[in-house]
Backbone as CSV, one residue per row, in Angstrom:
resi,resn,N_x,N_y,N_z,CA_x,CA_y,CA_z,C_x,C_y,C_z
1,UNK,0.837,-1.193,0.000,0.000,0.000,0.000,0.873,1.244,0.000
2,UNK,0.313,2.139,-0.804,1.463,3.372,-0.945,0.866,4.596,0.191
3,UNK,0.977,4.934,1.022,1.081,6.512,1.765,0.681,6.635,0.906
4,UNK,0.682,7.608,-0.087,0.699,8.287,-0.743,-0.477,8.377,-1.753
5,UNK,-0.896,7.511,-1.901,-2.426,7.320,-2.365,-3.287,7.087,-1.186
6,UNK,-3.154,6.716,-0.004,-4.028,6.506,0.700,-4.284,7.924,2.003
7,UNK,-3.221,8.740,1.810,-3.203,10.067,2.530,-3.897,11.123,1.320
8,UNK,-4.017,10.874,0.078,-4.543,11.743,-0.714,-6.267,10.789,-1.283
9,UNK,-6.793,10.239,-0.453,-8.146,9.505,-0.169,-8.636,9.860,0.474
10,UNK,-7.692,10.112,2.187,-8.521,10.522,3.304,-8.900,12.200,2.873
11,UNK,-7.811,12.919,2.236,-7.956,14.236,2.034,-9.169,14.777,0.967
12,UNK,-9.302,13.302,0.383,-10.389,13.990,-0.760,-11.547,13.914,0.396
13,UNK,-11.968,12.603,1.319,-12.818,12.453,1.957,-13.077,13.631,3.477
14,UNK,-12.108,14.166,3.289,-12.293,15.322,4.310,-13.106,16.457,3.526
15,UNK,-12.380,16.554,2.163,-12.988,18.100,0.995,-14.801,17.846,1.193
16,UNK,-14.553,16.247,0.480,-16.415,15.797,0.774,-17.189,16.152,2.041
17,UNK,-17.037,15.820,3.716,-17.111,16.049,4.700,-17.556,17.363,4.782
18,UNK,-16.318,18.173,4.381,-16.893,19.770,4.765,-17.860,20.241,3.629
19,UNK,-18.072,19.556,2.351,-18.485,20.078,1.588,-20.475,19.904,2.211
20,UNK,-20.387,18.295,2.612,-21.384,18.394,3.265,-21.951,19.149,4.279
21,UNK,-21.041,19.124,5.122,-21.639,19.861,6.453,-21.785,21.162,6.059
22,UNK,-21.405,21.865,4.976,-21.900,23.287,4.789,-23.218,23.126,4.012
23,UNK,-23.699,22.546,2.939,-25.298,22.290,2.857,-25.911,21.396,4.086
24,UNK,-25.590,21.132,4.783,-26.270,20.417,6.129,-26.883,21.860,6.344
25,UNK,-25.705,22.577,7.148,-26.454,23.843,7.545,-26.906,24.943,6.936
26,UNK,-26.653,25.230,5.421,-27.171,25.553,5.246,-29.036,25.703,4.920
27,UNK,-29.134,24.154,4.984,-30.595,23.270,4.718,-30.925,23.822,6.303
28,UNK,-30.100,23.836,7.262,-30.474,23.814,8.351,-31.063,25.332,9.020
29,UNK,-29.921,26.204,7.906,-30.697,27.661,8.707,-31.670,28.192,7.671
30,UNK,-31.749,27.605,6.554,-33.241,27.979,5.704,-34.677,27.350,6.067
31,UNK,-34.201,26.375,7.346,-35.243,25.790,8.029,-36.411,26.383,8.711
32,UNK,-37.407,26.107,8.793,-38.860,26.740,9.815,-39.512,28.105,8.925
33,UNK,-39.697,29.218,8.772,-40.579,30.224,8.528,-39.955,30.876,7.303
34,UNK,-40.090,30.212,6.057,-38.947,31.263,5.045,-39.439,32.570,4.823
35,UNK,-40.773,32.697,5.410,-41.238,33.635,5.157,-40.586,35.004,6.228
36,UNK,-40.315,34.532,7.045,-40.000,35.745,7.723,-38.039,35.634,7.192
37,UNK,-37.751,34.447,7.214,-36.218,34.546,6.449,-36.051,35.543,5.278
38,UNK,-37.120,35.812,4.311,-37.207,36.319,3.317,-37.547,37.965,3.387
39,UNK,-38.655,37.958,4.433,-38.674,39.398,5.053,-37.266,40.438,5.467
40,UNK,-36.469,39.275,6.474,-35.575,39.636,6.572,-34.670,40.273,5.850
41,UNK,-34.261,39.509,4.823,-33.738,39.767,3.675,-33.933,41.031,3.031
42,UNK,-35.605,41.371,2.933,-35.970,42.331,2.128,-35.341,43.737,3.016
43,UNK,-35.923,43.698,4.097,-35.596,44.330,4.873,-34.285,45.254,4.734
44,UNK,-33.069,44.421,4.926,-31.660,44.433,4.920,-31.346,45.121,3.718
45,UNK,-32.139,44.314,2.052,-31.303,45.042,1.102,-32.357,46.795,1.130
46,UNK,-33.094,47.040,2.051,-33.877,48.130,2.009,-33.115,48.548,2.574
47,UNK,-32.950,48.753,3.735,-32.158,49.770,4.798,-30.933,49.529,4.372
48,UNK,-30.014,49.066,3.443,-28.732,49.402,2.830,-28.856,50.045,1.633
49,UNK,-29.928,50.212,1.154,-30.325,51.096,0.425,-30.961,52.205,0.270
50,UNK,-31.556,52.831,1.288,-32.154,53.705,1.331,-31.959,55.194,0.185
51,UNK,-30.938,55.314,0.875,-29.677,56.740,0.297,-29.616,56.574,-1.039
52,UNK,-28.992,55.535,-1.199,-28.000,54.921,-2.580,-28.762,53.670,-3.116
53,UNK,-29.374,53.909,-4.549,-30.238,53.260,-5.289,-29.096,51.716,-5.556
54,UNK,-29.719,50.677,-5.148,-28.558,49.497,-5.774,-28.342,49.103,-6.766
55,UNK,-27.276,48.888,-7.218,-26.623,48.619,-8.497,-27.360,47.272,-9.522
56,UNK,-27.054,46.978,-10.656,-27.568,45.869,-10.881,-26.714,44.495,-10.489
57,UNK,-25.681,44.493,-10.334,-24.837,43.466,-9.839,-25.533,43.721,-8.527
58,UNK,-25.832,44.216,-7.399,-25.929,44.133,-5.455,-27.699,43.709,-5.774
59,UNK,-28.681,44.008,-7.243,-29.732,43.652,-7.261,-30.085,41.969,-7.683
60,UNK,-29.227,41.418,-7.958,-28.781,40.559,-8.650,-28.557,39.617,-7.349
61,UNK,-27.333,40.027,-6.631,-26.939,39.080,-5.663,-27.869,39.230,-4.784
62,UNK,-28.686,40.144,-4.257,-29.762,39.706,-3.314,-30.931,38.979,-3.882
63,UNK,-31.069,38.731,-5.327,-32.010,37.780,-5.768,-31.672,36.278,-5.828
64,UNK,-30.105,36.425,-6.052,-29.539,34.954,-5.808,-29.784,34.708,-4.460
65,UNK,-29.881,35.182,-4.010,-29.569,34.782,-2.299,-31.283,34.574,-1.562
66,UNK,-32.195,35.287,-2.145,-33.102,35.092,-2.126,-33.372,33.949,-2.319
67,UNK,-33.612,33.585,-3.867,-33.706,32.497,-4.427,-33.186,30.591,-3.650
68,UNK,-31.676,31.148,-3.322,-31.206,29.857,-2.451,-32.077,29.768,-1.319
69,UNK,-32.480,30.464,-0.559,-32.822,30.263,0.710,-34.194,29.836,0.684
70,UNK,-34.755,29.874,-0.572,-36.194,29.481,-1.053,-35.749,27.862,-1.332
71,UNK,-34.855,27.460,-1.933,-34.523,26.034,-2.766,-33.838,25.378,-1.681
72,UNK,-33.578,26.261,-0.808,-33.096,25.092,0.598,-33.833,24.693,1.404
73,UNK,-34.779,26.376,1.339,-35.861,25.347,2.644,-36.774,24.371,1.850
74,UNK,-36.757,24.103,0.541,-37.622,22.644,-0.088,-36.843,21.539,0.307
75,UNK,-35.407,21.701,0.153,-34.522,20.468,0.919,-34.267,20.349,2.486
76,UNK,-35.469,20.680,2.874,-35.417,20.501,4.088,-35.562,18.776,4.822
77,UNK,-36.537,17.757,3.609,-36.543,16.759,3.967,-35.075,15.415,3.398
78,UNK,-34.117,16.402,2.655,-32.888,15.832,2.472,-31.447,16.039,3.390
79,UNK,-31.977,16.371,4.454,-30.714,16.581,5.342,-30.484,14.981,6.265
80,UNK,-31.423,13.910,6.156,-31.350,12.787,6.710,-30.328,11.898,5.631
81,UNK,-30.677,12.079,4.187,-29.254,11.281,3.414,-28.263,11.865,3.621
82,UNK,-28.381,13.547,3.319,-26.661,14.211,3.720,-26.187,13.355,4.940
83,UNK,-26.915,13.309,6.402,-25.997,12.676,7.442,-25.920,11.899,7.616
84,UNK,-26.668,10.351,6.650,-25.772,9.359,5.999,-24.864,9.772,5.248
85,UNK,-24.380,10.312,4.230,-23.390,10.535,3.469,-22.400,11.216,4.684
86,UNK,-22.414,11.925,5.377,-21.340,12.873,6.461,-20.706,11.140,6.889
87,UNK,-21.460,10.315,7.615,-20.773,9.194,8.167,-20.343,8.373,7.755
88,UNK,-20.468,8.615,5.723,-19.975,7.372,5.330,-18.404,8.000,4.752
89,UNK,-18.236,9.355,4.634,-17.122,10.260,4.317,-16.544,10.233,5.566
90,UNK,-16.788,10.239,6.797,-16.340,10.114,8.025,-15.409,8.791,8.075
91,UNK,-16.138,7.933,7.865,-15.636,6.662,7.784,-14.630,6.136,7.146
92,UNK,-14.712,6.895,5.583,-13.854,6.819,4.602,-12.486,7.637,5.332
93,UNK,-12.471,8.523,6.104,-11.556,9.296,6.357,-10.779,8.534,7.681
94,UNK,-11.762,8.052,8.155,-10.629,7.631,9.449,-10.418,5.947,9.008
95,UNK,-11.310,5.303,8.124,-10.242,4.225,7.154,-8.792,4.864,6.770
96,UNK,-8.864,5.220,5.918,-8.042,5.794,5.142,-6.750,6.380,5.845
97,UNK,-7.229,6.929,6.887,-6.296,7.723,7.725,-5.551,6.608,8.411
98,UNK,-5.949,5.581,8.931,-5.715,4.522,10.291,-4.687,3.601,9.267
99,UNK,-5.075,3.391,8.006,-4.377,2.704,7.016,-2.935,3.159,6.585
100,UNK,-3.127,4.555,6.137,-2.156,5.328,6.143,-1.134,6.155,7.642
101,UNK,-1.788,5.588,8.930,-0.637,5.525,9.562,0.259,4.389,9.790
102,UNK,-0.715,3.739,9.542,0.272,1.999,9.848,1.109,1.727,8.899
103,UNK,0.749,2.672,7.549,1.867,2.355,6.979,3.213,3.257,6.908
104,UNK,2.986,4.165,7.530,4.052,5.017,7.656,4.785,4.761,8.842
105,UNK,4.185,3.849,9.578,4.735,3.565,10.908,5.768,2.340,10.516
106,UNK,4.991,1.411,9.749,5.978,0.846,9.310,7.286,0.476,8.814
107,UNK,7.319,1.705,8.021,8.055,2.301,6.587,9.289,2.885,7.788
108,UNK,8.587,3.547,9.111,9.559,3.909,9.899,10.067,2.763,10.368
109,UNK,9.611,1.671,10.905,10.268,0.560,11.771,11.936,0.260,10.616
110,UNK,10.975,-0.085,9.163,11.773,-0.625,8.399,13.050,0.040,7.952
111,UNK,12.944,1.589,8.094,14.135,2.448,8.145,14.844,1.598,9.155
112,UNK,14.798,2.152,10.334,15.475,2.350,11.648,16.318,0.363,11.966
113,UNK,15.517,-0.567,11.174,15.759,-1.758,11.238,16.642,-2.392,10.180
114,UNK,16.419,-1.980,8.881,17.131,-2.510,7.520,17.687,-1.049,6.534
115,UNK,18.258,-1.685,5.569,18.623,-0.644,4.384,17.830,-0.360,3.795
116,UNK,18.240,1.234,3.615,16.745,2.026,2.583,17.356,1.455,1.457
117,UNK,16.404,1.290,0.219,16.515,0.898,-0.753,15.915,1.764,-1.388
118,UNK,15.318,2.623,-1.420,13.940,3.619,-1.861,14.503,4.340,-3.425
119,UNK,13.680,4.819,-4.165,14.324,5.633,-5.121,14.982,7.118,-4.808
120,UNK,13.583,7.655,-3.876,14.119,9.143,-2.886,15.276,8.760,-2.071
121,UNK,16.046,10.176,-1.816,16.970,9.753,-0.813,16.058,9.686,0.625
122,UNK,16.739,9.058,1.807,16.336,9.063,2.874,15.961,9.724,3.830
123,UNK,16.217,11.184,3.571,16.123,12.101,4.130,14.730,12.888,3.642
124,UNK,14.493,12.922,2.042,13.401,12.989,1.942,12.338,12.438,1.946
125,UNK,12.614,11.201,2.122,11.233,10.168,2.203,10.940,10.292,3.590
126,UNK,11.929,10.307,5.020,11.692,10.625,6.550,10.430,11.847,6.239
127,UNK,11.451,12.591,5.709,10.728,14.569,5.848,9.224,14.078,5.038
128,UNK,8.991,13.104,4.058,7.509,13.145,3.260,6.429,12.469,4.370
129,UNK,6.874,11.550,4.987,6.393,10.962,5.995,6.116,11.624,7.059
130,UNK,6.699,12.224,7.814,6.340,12.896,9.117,5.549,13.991,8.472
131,UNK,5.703,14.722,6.854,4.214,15.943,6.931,3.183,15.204,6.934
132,UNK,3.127,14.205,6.152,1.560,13.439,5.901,1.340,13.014,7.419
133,UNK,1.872,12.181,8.284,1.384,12.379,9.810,1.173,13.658,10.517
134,UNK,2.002,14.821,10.185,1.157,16.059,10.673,-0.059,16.713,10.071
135,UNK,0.087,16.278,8.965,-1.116,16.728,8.071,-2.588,15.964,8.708
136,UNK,-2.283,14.664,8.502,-3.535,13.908,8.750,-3.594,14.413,10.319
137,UNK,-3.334,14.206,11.072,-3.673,15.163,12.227,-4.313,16.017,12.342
138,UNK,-3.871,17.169,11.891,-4.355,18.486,11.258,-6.269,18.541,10.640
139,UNK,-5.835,17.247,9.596,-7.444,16.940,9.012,-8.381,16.635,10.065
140,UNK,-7.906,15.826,10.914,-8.728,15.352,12.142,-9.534,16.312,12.916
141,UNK,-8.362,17.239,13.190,-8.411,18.526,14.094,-9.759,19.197,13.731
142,UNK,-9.454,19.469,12.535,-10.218,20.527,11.690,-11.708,20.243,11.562
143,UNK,-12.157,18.642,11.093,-13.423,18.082,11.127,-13.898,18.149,12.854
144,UNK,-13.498,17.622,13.419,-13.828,17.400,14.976,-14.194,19.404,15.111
145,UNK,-13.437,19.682,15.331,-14.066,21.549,15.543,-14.977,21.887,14.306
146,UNK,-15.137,21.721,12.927,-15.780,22.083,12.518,-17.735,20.937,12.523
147,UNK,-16.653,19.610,13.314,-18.592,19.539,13.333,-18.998,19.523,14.768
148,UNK,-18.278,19.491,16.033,-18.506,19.845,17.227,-19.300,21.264,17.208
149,UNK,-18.277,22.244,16.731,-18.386,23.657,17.515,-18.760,24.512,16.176
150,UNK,-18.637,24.209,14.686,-19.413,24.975,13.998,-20.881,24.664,13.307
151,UNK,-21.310,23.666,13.393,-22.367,23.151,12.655,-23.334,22.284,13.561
152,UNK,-24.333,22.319,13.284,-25.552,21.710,14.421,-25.160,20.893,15.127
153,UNK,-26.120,20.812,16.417,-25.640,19.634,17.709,-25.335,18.391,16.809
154,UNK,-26.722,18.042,15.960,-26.577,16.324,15.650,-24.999,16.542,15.103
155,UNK,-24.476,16.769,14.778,-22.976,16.293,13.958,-21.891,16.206,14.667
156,UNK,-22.081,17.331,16.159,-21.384,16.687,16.812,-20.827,15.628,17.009
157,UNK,-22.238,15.228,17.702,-22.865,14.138,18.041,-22.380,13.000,17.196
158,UNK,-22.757,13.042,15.503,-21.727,11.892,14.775,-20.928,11.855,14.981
159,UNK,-20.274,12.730,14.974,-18.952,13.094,14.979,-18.222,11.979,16.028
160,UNK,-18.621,12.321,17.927,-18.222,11.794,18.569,-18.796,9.848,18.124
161,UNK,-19.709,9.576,17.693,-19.940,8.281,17.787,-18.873,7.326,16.523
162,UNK,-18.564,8.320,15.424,-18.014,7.581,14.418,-16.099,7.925,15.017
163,UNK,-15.954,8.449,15.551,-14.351,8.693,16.134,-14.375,7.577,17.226
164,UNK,-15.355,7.404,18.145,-15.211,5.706,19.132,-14.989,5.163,18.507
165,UNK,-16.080,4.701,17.328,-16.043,3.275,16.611,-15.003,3.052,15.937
166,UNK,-14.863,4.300,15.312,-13.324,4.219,14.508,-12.055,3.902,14.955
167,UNK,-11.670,4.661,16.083,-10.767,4.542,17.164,-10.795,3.053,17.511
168,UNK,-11.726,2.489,18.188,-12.054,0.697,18.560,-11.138,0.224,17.168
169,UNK,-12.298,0.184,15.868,-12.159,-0.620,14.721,-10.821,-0.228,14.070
170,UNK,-10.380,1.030,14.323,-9.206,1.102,13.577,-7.590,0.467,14.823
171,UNK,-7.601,0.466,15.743,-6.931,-0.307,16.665,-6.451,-1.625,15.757
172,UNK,-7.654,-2.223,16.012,-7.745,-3.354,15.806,-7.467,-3.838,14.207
173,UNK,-7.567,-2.996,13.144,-7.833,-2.792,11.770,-5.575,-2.933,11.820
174,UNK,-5.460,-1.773,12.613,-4.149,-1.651,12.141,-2.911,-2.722,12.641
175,UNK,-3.901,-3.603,13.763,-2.629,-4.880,13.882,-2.465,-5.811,12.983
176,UNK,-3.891,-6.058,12.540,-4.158,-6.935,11.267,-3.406,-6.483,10.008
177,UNK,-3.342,-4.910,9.667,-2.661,-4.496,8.409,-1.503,-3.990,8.521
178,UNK,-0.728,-4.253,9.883,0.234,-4.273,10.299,0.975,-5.680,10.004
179,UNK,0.154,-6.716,9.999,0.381,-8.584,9.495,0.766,-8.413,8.407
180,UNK,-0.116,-7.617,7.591,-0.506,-7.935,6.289,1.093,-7.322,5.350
181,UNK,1.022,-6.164,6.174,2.208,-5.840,4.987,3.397,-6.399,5.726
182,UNK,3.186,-6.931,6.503,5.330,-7.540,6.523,4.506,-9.241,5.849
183,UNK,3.685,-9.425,5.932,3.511,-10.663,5.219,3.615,-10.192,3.738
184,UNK,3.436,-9.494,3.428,3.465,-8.773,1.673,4.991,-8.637,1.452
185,UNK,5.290,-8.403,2.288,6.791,-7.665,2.028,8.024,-9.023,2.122
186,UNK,7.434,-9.830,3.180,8.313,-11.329,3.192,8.004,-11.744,1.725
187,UNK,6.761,-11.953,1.406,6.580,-12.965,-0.142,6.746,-12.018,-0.964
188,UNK,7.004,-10.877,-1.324,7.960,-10.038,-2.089,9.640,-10.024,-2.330
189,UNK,10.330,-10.460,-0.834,11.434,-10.827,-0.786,11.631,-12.554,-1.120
190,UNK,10.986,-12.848,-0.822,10.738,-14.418,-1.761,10.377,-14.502,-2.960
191,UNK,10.061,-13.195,-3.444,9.899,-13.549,-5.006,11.073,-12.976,-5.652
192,UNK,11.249,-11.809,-5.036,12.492,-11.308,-5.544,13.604,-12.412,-5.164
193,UNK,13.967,-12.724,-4.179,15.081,-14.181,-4.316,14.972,-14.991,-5.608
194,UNK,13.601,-15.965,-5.566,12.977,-16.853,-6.748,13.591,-16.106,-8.014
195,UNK,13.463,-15.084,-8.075,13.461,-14.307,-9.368,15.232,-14.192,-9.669
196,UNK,16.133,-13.789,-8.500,17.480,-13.364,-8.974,18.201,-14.943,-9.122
197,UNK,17.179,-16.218,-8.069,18.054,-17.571,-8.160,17.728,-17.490,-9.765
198,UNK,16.559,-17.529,-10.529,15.786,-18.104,-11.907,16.801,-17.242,-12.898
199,UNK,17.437,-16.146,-12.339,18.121,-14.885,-13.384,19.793,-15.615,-13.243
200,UNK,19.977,-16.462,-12.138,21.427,-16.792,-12.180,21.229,-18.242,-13.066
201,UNK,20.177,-18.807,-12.817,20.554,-20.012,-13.629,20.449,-19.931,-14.774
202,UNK,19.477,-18.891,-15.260,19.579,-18.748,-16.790,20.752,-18.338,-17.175
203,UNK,21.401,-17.498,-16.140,23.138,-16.773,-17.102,24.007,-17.649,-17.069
204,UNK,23.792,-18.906,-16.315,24.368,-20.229,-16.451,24.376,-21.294,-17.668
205,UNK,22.827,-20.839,-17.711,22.443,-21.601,-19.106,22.754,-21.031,-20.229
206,UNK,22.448,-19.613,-20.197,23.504,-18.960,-21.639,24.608,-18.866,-21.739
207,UNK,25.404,-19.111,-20.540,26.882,-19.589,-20.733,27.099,-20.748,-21.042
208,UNK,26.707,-21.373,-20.642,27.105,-22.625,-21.128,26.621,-22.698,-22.845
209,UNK,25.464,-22.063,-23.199,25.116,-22.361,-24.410,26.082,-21.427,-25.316
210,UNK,26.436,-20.187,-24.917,27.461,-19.565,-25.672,28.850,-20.524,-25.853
211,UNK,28.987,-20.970,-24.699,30.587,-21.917,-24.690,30.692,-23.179,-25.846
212,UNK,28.947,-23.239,-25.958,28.701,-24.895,-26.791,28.842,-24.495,-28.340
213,UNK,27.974,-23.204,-28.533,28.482,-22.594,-29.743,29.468,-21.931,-30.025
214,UNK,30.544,-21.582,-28.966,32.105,-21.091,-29.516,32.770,-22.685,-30.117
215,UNK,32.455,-23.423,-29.466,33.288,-24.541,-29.368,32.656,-25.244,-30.976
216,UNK,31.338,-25.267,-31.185,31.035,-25.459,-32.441,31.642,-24.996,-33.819
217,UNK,31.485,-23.631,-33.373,32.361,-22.693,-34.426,32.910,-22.862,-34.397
218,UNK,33.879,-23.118,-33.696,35.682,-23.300,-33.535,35.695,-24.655,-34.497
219,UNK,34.856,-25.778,-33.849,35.671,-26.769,-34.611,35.024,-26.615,-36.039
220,UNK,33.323,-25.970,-36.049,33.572,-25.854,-37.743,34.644,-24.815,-38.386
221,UNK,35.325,-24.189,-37.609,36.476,-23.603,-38.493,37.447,-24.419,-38.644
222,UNK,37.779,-24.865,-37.845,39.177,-25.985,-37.532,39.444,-27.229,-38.933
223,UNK,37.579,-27.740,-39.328,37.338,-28.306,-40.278,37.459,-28.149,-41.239
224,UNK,37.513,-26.880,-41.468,37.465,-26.333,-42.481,39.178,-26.011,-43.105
225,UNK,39.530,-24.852,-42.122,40.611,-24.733,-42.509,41.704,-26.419,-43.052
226,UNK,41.600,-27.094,-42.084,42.023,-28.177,-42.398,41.579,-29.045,-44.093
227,UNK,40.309,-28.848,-44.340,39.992,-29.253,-45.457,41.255,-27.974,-46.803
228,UNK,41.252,-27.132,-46.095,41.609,-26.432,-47.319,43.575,-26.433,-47.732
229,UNK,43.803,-26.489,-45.526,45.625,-26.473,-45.997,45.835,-28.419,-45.983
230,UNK,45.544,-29.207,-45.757,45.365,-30.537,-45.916,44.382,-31.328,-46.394
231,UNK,44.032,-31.102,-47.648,43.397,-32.200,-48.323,42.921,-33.453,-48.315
232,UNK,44.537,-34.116,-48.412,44.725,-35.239,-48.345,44.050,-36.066,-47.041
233,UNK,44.262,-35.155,-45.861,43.676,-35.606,-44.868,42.291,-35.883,-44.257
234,UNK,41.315,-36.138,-46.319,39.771,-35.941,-45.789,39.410,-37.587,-45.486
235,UNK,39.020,-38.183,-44.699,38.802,-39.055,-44.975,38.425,-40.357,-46.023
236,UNK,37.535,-39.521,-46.435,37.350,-39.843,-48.272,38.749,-40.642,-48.968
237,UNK,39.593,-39.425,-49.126,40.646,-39.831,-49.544,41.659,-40.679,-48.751
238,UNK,41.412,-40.472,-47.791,42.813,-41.386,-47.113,42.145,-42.740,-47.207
239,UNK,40.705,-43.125,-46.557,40.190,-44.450,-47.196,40.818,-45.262,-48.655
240,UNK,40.494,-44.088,-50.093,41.073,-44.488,-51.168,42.358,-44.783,-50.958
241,UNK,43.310,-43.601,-50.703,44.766,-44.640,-50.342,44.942,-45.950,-49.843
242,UNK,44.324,-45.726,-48.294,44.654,-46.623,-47.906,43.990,-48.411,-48.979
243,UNK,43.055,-48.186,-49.524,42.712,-49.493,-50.194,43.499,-49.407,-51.586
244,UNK,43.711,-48.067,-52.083,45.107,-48.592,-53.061,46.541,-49.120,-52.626
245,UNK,46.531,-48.930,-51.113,47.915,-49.525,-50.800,47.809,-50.899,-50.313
246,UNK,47.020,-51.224,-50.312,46.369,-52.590,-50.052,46.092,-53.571,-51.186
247,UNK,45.829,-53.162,-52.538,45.616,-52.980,-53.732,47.392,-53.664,-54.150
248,UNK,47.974,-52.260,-53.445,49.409,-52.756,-54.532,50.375,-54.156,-53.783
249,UNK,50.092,-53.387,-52.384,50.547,-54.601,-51.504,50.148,-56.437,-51.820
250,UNK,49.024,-55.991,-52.233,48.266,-57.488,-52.851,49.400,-58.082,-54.305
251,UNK,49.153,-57.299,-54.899,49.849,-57.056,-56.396,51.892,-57.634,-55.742
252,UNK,51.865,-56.892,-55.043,53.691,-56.718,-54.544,53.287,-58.644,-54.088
253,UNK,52.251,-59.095,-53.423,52.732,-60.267,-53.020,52.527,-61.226,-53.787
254,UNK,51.534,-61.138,-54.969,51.424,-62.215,-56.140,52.811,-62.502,-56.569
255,UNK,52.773,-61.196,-56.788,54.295,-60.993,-57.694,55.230,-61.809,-56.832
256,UNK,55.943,-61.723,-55.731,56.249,-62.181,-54.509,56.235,-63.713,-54.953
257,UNK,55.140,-64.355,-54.758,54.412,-65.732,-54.595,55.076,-66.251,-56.067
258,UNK,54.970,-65.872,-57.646,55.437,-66.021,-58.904,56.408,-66.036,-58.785
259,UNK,57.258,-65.003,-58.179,59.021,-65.240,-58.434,59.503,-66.798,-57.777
260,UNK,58.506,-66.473,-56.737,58.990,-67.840,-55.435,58.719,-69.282,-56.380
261,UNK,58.167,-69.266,-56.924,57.039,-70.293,-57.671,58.299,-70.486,-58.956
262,UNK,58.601,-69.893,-59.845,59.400,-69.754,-60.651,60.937,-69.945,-60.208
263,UNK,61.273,-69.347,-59.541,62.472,-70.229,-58.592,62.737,-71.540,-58.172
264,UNK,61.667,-71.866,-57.830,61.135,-73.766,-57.154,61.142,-74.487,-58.698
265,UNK,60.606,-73.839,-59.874,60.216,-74.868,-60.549,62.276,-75.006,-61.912
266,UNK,62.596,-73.901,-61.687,63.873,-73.650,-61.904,64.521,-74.479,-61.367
267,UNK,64.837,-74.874,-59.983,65.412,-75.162,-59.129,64.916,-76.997,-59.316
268,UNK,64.200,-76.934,-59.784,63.714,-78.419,-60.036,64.104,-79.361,-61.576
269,UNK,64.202,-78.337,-62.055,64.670,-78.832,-63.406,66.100,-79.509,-63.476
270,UNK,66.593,-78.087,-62.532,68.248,-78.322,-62.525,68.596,-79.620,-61.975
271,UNK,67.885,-79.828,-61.094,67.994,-81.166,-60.107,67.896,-82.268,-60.892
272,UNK,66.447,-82.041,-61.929,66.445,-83.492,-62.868,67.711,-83.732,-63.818
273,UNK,67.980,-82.658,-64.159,69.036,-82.053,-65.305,70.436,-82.884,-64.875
274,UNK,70.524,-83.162,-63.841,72.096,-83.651,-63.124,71.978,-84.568,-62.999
């Protein structure tokens, strides 16, 4: 989980929050008699006018303003979804928030315990971390006073019931996602291992396969050259020799065997001859 998306979640869910609680009350003070709300009104842009005739822009904005306070008090029976929606932006915010401290708490353990590895240097990733914990603070601050002490009792009132529950559930939320990411982060370092053992055996295997094809090449050069400065030495041919020397050797011993033969029968004559 990144900080960094999850501190810019709670912040959108705070923008929502206040965005509500200002049509809350405003639904809330266009509430009961618009008629005398509207009197009022008239009233006001009269006696600021008395003297000095109003402009068309100051005639303008008191008709807008008119006008809203007419279209709010019809939404008078929609202020029960707004404060479902306030508690479900509430919720979203102190999720979000409880998530995003555990992980910055983390991120600190893992400093202070192992080597940064980070792309930022270390000094700025510390300094990015401790604003987003003052910040989210800050957000907290700001909702709690603005629905305590600026906007109707009931929101208080949420206010305090969804900060218990949250507080309870997020306790408890952050030991569990406190598990979760060193369990994420172990089978990350197990994959990354898996991954650099799978990256050494392959550079094993392309060595060896480069070594099988130097050695190929080599001897088809070796073959070659040899075919071209020694000839004689193709097999082909030395076979033929060798069975022409076998050939003559045969020939050398007939011949051999005839002289011997011709000698004996020489040698026999002479004998009768005497």
């Amino acid at each position: 989980m990144d900080p960094i998306t999850l501190f810019a979640m709670a912040n959108a869910a705070v923008s929502a929050v206040k965005k509500g609680c200002q049509l809350y009350k405003d639904i809330k003070g266009a509430a009961g008699d618009v008629k005398s709300v509207l009197k009022d009104l008239d009233e006001q842009f009269n006696n600021n006018h008395k003297d000095k005739p109003a402009t068309t822009a100051q005639r303008n904005a008191y008709i807008e303003e008119k006008n809203r306070v007419i279209e709010l008090n019809k939404k008078q029976g929609e202020t029960a979804g707004i404060y479902q929606e306030l508690a479900n932006y509430l919720g979203d915010f102190f999720d979000n928030m409880n998530k995003c401290m555990a992980v910055i708490e983390e991120e600190e353990r893992k400093n202070r315990e192992e080597i940064y590895e980070g792309d930022a240097s270390l000094g700025r990733r510390a300094l990015q971390l401790v604003i987003m914990k003052k910040q989210l603070e800050q957000m907290k601050t700001e909702l709690r006073e603005m629905l305590v002490y600026d906007s109707p009792p009931e929101l208080g009132g949420l206010w305090t019931d969804v900060n218990e529950m949250m507080t309870e559930m997020g306790g408890q939320q952050k030991v569990l996602l406190t598990r979760k990411i060193r369990e994420e982060a172990r089978a990350a370092e197990r994959r990354r291992a898996k991954f650099k053992h799978y990256m050494e055996e392959l550079s094993y295997g392309l060595f060896a396969l480069v070594m099988a094809l130097t050695m190929i090449i080599m001897m088809t050069y070796v073959s070659y050259d040899r075919k071209h400065r020694w000839p004689e030495l193709e097999p082909d041919i030395v076979k033929q020799r060798q069975a022409e020397r076998r050939k003559e050797h045969l020939i050398w011993l007939q011949a051999q065997e005839e002289r011997i033969k011709k000698e004996d029968e020489e040698h026999e004559k002479q004998q009768k001859s005497e």
